[in-house]
Structure formats: C-alpha cells, structure tokens
mmCIF file of the N, C-alpha and C atoms, coordinates in Angstrom:
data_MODEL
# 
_entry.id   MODEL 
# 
loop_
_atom_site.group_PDB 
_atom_site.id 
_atom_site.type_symbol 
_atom_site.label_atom_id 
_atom_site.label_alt_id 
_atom_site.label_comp_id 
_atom_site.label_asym_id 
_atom_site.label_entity_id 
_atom_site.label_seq_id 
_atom_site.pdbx_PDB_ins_code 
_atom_site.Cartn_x 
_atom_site.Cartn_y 
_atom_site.Cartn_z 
_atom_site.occupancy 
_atom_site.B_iso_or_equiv 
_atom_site.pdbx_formal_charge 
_atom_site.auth_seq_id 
_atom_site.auth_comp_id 
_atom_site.auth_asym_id 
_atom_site.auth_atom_id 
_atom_site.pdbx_PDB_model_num 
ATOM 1   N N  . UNK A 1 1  ? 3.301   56.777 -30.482 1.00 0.00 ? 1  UNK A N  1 
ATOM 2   C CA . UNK A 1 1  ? 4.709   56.460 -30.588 1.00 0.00 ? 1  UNK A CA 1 
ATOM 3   C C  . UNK A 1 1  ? 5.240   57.150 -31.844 1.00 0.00 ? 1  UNK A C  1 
ATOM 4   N N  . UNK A 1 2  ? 6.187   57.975 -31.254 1.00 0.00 ? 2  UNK A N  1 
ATOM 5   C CA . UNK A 1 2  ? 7.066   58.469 -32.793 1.00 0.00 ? 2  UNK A CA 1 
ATOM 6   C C  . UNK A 1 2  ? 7.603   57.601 -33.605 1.00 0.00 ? 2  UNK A C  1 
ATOM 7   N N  . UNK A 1 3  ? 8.283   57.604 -34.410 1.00 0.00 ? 3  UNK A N  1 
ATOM 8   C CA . UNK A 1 3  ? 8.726   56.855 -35.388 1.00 0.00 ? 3  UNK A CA 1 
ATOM 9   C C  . UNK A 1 3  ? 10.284  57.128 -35.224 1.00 0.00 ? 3  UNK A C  1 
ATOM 10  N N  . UNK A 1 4  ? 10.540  58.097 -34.480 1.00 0.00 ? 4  UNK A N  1 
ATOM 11  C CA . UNK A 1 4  ? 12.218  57.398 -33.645 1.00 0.00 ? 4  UNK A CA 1 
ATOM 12  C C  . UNK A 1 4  ? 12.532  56.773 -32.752 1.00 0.00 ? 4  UNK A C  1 
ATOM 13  N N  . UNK A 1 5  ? 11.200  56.599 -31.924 1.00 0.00 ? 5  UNK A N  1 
ATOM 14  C CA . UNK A 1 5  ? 10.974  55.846 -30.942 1.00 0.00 ? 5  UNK A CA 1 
ATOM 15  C C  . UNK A 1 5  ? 10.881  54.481 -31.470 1.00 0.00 ? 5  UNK A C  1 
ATOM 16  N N  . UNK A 1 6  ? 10.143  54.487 -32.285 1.00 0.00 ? 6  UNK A N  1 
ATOM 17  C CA . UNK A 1 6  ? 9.751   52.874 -33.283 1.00 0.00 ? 6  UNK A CA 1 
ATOM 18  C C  . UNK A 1 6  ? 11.166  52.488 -33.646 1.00 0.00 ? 6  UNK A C  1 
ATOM 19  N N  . UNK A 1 7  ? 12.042  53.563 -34.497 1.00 0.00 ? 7  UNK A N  1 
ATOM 20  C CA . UNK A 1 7  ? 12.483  52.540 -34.943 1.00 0.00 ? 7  UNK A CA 1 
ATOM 21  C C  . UNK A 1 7  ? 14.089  52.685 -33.869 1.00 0.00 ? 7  UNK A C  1 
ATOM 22  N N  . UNK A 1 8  ? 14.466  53.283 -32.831 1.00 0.00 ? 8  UNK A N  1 
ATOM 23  C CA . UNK A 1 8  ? 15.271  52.640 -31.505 1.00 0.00 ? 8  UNK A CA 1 
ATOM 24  C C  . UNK A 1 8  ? 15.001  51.582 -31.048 1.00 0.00 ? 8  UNK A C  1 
ATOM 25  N N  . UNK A 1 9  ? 13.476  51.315 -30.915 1.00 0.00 ? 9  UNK A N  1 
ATOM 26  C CA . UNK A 1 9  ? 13.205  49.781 -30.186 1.00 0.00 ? 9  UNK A CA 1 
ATOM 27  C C  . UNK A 1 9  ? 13.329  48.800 -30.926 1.00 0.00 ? 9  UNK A C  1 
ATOM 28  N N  . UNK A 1 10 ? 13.138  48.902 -32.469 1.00 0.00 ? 10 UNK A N  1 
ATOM 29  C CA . UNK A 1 10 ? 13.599  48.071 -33.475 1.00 0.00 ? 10 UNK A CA 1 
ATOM 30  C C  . UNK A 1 10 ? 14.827  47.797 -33.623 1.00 0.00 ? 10 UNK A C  1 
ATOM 31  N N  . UNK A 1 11 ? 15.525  48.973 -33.625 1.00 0.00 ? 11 UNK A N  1 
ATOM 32  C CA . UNK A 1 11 ? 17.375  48.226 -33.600 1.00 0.00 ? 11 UNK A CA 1 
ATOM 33  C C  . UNK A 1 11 ? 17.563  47.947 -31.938 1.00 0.00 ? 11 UNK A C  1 
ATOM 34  N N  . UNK A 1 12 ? 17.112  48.079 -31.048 1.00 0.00 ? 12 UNK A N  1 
ATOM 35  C CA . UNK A 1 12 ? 17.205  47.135 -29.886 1.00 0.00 ? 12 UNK A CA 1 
ATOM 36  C C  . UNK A 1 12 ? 16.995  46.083 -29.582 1.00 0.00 ? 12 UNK A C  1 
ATOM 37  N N  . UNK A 1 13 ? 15.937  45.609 -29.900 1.00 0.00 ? 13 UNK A N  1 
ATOM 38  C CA . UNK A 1 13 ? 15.369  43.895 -30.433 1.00 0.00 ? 13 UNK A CA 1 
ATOM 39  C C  . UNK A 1 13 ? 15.808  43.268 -31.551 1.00 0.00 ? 13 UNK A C  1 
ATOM 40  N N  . UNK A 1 14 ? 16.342  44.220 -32.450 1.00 0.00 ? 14 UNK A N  1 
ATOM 41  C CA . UNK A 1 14 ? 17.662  43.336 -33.685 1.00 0.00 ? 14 UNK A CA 1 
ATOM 42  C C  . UNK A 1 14 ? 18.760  42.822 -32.797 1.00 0.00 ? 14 UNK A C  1 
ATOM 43  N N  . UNK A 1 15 ? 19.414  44.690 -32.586 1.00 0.00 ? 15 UNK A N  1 
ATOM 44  C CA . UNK A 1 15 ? 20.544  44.175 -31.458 1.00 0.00 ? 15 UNK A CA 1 
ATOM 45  C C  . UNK A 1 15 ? 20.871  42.907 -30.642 1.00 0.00 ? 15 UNK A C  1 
ATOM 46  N N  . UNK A 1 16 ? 19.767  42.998 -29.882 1.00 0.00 ? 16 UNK A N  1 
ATOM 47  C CA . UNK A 1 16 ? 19.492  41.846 -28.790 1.00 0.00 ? 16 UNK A CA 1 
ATOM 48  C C  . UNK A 1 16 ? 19.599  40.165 -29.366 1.00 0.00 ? 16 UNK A C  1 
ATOM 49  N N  . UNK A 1 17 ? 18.621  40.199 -30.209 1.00 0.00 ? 17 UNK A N  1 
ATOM 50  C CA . UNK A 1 17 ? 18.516  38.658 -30.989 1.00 0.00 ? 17 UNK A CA 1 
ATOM 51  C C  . UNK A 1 17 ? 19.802  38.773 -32.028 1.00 0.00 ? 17 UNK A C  1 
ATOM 52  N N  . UNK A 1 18 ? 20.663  39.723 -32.262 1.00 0.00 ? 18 UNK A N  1 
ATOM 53  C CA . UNK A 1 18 ? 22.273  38.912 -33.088 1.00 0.00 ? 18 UNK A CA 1 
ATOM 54  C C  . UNK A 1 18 ? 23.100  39.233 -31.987 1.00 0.00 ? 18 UNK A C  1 
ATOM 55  N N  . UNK A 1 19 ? 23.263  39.807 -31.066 1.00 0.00 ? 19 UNK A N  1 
ATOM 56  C CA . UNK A 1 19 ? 24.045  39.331 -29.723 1.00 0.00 ? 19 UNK A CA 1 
ATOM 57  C C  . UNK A 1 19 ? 23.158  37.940 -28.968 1.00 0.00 ? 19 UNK A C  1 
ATOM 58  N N  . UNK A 1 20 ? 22.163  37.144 -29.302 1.00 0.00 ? 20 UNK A N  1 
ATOM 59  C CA . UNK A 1 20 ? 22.258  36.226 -28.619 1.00 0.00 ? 20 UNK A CA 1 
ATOM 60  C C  . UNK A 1 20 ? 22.231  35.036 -29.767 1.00 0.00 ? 20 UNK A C  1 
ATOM 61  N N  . UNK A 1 21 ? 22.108  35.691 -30.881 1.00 0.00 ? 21 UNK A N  1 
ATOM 62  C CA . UNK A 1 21 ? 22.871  34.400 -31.961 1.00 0.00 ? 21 UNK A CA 1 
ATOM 63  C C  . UNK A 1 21 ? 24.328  34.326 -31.616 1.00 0.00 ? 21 UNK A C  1 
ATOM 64  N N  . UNK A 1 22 ? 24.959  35.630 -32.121 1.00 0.00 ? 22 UNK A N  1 
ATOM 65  C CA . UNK A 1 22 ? 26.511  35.510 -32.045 1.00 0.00 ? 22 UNK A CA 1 
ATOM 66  C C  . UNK A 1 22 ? 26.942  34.855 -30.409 1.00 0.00 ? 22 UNK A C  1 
ATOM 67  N N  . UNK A 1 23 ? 26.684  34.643 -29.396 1.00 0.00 ? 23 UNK A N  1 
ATOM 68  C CA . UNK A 1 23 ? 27.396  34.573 -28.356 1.00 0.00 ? 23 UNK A CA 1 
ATOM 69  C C  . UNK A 1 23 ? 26.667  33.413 -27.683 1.00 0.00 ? 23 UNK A C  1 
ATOM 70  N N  . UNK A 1 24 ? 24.894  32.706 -28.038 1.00 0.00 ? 24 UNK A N  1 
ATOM 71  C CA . UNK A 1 24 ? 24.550  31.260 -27.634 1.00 0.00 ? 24 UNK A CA 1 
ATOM 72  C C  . UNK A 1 24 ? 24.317  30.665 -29.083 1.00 0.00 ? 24 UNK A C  1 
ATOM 73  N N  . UNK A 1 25 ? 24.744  30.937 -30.072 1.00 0.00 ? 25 UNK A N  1 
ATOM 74  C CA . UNK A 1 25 ? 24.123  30.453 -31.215 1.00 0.00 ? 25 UNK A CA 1 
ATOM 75  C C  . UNK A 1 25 ? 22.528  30.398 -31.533 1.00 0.00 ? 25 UNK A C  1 
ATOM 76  N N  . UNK A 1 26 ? 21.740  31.411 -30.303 1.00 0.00 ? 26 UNK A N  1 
ATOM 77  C CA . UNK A 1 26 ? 20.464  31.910 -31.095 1.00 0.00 ? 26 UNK A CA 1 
ATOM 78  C C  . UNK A 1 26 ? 19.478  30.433 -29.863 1.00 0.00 ? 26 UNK A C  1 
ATOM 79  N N  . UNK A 1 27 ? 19.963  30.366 -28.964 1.00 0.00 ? 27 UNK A N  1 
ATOM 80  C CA . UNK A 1 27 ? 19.312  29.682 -28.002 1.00 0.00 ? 27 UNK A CA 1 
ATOM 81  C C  . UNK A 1 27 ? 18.203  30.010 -27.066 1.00 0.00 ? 27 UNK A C  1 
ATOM 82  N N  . UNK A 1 28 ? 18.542  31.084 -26.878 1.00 0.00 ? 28 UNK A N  1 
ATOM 83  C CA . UNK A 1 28 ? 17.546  32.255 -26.002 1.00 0.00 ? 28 UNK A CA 1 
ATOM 84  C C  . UNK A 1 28 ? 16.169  32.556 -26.854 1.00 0.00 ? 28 UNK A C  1 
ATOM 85  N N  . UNK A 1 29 ? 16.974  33.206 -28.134 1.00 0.00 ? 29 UNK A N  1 
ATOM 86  C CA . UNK A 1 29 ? 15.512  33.691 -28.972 1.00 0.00 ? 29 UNK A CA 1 
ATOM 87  C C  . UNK A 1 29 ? 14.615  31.949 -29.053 1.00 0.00 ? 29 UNK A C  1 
ATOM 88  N N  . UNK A 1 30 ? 14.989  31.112 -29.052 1.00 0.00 ? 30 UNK A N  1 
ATOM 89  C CA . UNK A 1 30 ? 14.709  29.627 -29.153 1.00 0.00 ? 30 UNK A CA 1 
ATOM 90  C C  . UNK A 1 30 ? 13.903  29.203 -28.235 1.00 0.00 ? 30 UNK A C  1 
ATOM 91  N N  . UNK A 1 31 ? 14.226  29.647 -27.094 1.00 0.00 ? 31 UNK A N  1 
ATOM 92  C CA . UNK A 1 31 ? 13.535  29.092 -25.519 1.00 0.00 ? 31 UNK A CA 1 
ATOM 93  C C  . UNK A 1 31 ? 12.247  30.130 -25.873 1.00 0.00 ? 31 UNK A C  1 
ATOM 94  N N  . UNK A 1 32 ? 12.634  31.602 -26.119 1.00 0.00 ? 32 UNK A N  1 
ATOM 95  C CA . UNK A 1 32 ? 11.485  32.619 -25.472 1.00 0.00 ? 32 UNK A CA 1 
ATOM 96  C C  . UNK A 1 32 ? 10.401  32.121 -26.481 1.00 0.00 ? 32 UNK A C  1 
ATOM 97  N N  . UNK A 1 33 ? 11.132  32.060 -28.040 1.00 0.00 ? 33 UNK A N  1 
ATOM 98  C CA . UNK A 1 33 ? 9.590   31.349 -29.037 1.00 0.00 ? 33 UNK A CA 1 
ATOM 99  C C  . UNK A 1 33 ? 8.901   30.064 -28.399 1.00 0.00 ? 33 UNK A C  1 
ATOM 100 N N  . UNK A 1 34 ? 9.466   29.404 -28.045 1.00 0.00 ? 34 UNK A N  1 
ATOM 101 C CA . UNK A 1 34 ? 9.031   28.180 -26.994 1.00 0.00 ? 34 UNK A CA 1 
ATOM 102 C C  . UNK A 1 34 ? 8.035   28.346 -26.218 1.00 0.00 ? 34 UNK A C  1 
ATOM 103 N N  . UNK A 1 35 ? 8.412   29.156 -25.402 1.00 0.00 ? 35 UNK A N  1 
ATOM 104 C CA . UNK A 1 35 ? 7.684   29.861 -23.841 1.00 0.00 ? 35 UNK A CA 1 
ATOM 105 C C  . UNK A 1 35 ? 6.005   30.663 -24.666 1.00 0.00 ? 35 UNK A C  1 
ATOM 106 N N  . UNK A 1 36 ? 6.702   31.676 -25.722 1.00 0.00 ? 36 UNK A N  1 
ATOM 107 C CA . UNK A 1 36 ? 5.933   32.239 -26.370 1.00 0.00 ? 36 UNK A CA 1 
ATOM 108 C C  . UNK A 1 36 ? 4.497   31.684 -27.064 1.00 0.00 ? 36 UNK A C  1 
ATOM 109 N N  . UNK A 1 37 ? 4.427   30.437 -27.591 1.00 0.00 ? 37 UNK A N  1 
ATOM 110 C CA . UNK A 1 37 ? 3.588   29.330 -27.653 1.00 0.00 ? 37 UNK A CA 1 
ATOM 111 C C  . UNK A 1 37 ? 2.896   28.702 -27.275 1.00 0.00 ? 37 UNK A C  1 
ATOM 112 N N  . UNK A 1 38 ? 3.616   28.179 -25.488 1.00 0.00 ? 38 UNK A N  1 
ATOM 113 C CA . UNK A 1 38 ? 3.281   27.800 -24.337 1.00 0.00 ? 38 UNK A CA 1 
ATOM 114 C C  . UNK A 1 38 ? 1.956   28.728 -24.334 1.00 0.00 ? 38 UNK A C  1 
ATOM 115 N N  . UNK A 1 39 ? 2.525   29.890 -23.881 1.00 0.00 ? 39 UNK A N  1 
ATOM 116 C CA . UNK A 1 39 ? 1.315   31.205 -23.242 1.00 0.00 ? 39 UNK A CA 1 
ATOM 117 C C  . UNK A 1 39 ? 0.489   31.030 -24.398 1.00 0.00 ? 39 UNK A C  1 
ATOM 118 N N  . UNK A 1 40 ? 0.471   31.274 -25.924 1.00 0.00 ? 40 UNK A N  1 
ATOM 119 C CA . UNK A 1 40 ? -0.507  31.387 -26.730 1.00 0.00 ? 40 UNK A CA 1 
ATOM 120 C C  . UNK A 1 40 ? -1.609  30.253 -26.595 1.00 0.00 ? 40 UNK A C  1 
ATOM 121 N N  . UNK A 1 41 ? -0.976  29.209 -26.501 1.00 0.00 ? 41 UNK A N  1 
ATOM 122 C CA . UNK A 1 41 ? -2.144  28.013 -26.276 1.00 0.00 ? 41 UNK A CA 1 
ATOM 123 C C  . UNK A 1 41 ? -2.852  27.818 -24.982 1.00 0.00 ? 41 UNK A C  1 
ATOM 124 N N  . UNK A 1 42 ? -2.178  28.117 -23.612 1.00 0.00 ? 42 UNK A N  1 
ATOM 125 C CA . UNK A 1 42 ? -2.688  28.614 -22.582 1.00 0.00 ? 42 UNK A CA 1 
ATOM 126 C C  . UNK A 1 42 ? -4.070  29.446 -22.365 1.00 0.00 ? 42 UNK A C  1 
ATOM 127 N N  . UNK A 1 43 ? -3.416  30.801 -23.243 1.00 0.00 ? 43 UNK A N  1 
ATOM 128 C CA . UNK A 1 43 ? -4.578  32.227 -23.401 1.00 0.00 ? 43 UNK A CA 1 
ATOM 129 C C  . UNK A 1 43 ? -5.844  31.277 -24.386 1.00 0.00 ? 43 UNK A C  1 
ATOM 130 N N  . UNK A 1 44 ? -5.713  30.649 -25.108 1.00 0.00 ? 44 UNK A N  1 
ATOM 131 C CA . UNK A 1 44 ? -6.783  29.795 -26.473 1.00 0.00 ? 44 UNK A CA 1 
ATOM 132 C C  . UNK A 1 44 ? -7.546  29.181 -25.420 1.00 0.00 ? 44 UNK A C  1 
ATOM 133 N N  . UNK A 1 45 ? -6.518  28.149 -24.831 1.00 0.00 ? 45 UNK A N  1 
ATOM 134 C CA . UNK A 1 45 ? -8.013  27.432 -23.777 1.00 0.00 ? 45 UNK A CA 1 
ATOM 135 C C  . UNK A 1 45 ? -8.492  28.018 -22.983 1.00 0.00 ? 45 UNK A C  1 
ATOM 136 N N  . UNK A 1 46 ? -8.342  29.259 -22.464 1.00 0.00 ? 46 UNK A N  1 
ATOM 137 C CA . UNK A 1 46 ? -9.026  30.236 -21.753 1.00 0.00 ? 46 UNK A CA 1 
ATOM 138 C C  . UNK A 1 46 ? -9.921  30.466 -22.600 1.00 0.00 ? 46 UNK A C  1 
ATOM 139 N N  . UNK A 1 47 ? -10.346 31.022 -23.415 1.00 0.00 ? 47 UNK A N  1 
ATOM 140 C CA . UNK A 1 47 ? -10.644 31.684 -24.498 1.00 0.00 ? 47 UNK A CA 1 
ATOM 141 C C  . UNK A 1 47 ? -12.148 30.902 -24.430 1.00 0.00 ? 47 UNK A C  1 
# 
C-alpha cells in the first residue's frame, strides 16, 4: 500500500465517523464499536 493510498482511506474513515457524529450525534460509530466487541469475544471463545 502506498502512502497515498494510506492516507485517502484515512481521510475517508475520518470523513465518515464526523459525518456520522455531525448528522446521528456519533450513534453508528457507537453500534459498530458494540458489534465490534461482540465479534472479538466470539473469535476468543473460539480460540
């Protein structure tokens, strides 16, 4: 990965999480850390 590539996907995933602060007050990024957790402890008891 180039490093203009790196850092486009970086201001895309900024982008993304202050358009879903500014417009749900940051609800979305909220659920996916949620979900995100879910799966981590999931993958552990596999483990």
């Amino acid at each position: 990965m180039t490093n203009s590539i790196a850092i486009g996907l970086g201001l895309l995933i900024l982008g993304g999480i202050a358009i879903d602060a500014f417009l749900s007050g940051g609800d979305g990024l909220l659920f996916l850390a949620g979900k995100g957790l879910d799966l981590l402890e999931w993958i552990a008891f596999w483990r």
